[in-house]
C-alpha positions as CSV (number, residue, x, y, z in Angstrom):
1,X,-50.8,36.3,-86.4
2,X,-51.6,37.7,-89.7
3,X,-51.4,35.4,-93.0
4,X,-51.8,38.4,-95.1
5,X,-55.7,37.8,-96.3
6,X,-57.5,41.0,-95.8
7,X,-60.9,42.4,-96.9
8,X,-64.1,40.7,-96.8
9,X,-65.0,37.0,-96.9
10,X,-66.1,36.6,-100.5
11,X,-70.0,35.8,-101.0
12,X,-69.4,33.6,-103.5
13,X,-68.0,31.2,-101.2
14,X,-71.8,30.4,-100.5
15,X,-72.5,29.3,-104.5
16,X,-69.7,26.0,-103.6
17,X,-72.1,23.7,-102.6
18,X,-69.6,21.2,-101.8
19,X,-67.4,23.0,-99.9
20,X,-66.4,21.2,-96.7
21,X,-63.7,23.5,-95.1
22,X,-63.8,26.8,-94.6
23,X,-60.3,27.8,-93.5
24,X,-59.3,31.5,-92.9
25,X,-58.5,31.6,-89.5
26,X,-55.2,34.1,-88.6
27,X,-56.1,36.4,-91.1
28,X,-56.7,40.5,-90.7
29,X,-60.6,39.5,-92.8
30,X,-63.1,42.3,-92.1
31,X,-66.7,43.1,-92.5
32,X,-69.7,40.2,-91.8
33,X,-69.9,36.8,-91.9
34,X,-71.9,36.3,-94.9
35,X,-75.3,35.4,-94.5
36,X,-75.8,32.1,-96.5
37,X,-72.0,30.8,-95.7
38,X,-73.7,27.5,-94.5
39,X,-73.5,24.6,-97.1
40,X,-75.2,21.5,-96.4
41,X,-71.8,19.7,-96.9
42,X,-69.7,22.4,-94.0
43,X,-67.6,20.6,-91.9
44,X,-65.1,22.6,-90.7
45,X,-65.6,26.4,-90.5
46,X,-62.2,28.0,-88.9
47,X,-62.8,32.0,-89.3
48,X,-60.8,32.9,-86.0
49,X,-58.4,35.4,-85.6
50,X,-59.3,38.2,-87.8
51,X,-61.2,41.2,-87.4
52,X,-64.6,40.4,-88.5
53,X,-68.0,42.3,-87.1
54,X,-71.6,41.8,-86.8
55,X,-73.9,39.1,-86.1
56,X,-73.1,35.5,-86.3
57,X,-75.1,34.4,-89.2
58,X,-78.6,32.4,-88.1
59,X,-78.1,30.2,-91.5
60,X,-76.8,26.5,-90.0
61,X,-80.3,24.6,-89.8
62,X,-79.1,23.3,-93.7
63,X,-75.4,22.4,-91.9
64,X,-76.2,19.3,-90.2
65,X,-72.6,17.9,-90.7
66,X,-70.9,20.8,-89.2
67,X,-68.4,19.7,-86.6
68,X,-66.0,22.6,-86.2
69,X,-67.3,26.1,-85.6
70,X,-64.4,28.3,-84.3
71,X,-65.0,32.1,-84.4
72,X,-62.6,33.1,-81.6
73,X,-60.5,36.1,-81.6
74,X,-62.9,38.2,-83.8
75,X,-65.1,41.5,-83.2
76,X,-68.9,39.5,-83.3
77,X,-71.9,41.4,-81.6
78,X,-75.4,39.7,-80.7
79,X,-76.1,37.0,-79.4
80,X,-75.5,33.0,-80.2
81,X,-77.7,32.0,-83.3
82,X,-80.9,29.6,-82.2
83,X,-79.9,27.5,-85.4
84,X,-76.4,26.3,-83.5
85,X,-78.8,24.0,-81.6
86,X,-79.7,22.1,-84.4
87,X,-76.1,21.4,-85.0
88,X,-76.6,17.2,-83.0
89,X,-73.2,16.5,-84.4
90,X,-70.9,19.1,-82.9
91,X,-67.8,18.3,-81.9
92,X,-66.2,22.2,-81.4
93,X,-67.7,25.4,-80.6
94,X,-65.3,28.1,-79.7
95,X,-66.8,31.6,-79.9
96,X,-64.2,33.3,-77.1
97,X,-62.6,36.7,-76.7
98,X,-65.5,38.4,-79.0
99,X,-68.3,40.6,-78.1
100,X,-71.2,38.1,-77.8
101,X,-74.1,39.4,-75.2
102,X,-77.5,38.0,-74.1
103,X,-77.8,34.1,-72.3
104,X,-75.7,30.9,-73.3
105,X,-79.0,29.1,-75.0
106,X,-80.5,26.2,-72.8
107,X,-80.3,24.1,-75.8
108,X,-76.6,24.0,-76.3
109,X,-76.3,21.4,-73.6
110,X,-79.7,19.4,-74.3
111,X,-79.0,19.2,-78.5
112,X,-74.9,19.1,-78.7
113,X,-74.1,15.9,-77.1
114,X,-71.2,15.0,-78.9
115,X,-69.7,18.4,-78.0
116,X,-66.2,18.1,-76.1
117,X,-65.3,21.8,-76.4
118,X,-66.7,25.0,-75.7
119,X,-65.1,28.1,-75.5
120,X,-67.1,30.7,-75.1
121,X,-65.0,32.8,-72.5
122,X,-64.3,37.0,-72.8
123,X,-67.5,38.0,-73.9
124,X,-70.7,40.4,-72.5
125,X,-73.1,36.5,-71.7
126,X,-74.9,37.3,-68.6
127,X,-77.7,35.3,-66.6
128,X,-76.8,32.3,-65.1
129,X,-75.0,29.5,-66.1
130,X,-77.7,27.0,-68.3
131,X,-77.7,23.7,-66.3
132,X,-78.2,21.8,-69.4
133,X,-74.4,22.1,-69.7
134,X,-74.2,19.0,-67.3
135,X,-75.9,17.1,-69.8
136,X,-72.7,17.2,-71.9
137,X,-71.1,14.0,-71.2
138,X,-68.5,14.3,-73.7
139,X,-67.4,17.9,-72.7
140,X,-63.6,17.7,-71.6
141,X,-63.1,21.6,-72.1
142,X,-65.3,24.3,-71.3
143,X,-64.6,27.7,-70.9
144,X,-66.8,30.9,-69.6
145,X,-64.5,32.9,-67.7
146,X,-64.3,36.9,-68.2
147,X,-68.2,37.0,-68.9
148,X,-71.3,38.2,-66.3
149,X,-72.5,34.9,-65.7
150,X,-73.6,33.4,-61.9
């Protein structure tokens, strides 16, 4: 499980502006997910399976080409950022088996219409289930068990 990387994510990682990939999933990482972590260039940001806390950071309206968001496995509180709704090009959102409360956002299904995965199973959602979800005609996997969702 562990790669050996621990500590915090440095916050220098937000200066490389042309940073693509973030990959430091499988990791025993700790502390937050720095606040301005979201390059215009992100692709790919893979921080799952460590041990990181707090609030998903509310920076991505300036990470329009993010495709890959996978925070899985992880210790993340609150609730999931309004700015993940302006992220049109989406391909993977997998958010599972963290500590994630409040409602699955209404706008995930009506802006994310490329998206073909969501995860976002073993967490504290509750309310119903948004129907805008059935907008998602490319969805092939989508998980919500383990949550307080009807």
């Amino acid at each position: 499980f562990t790669q050996g990387l621990t500590g915090q994510i440095p916050r220098c990682f937000a200066d490389l502006t042309k940073l693509s990939v973030l990959s430091l999933e499988g990791n025993a990482l700790t502390g937050n997910i720095p606040q301005d972590i979201c390059s215009p260039e992100l692709q790919l940001l893979l921080l799952y399976q460590n041990r990181l806390t707090g609030k998903i950071p509310n920076c991505f309206e300036n990470s329009k080409e993010l495709l890959w968001v996978a925070l899985a496995v992880n210790r993340l509180t609150g609730q999931i950022p309004p700015t993940f709704c302006q992220l049109t090009q989406m391909l993977d959102l997998t958010l599972d088996q963290n500590m994630l409360t409040g409602a699955i956002p209404e706008c995930l299904g009506s802006s994310l219409k490329n998206l073909f995965w969501l995860t976002l199973a073993e967490n504290k959602f509750h309310s119903t289930i948004p129907a805008s979800l059935c907008q998602l005609n490319q969805l092939v996997y989508l998980f919500l068990y383990k949550n307080n969702l009807n």
